[in-house]
C-alpha positions as a Python dict, from the first residue, in 0.01 Angstrom:
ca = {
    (1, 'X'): (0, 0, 0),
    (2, 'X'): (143, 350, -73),
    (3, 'X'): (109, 630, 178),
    (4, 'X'): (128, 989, 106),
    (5, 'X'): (98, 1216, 332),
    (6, 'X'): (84, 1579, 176),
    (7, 'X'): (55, 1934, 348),
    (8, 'X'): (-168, 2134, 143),
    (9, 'X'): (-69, 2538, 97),
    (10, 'X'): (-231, 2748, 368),
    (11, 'X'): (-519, 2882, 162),
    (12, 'X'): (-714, 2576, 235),
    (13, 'X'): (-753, 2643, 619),
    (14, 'X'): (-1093, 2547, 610),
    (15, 'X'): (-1006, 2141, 582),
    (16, 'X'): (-1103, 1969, 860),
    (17, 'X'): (-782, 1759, 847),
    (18, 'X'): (-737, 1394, 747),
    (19, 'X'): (-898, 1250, 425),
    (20, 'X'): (-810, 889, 281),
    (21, 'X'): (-930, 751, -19),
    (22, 'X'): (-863, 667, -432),
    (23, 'X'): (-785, 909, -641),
    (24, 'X'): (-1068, 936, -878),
    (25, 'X'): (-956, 1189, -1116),
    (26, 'X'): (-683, 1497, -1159),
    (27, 'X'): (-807, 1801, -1293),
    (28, 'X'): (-524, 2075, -1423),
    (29, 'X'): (-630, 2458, -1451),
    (30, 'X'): (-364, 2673, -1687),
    (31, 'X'): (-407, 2984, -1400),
    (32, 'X'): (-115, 3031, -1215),
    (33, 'X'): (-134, 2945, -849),
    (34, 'X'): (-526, 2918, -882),
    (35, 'X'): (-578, 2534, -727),
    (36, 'X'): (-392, 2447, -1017),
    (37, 'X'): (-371, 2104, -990),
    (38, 'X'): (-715, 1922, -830),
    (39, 'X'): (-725, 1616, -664),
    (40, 'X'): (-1046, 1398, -560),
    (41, 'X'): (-1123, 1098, -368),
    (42, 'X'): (-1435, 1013, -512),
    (43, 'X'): (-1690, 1237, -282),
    (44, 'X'): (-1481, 1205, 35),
    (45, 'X'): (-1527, 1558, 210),
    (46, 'X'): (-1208, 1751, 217),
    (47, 'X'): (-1343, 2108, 354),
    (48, 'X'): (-1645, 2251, 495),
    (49, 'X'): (-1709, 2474, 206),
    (50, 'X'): (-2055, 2415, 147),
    (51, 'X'): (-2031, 2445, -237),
    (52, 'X'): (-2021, 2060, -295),
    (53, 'X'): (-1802, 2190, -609),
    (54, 'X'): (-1545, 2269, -425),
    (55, 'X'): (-1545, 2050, -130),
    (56, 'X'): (-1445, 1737, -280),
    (57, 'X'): (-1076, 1825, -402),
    (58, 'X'): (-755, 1920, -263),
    (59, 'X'): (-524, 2157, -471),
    (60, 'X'): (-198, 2175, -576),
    (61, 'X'): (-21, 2494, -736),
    (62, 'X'): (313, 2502, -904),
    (63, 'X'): (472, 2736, -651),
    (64, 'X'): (420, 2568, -357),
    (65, 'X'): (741, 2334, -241),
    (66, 'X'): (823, 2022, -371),
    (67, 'X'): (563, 2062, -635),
    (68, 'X'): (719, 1840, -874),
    (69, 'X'): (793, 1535, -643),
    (70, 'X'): (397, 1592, -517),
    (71, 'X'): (246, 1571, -844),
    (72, 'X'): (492, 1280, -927),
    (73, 'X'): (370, 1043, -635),
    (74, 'X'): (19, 1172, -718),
    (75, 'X'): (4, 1046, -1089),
    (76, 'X'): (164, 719, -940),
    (77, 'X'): (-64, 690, -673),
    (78, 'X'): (-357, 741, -910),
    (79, 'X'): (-261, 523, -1180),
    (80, 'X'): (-204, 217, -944),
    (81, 'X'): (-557, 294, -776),
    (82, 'X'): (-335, 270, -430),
    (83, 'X'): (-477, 438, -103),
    (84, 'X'): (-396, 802, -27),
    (85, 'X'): (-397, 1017, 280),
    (86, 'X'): (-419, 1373, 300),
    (87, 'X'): (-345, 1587, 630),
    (88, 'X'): (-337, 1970, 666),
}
């Protein structure tokens, strides 16, 4: 089983910390540091936001740290359908 733990940027201060789950899908937006990169668990909660839009992803953006190696174990992660965990 891979484990990946992964600190998401401080804009998303609303999460109420620990999600787990498949990666269902990856979305990419070309707007610089604006969630760039999305990431779902199939419709495991990840905020409180009550937009159910928005609630079900956690974000990526190419300036925060380590981007590269995140997105890397990410893809991996998703195309071997292996368990993730999230913590903020």
């Amino acid at each position: 089983m891979l484990f990946l733990a992964f600190i998401i940027s401080p804009l998303a201060n609303a999460w109420d910390g620990v999600a787990t789950g498949t990666i269902t899908k990856i979305d990419t937006i070309n707007e610089a540091n604006n969630y760039e990169l999305r990431v779902f668990l199939g419709s495991t909660a990840m905020c409180n936001n009550p937009d159910p839009t928005v609630k079900t992803w956690a974000f990526l953006n190419s300036s925060d740290a380590n981007c590269k190696a995140t997105l890397a174990n990410l893809m991996l992660a998703f195309s071997m359908e292996k368990t993730v965990t999230f913590i903020h």
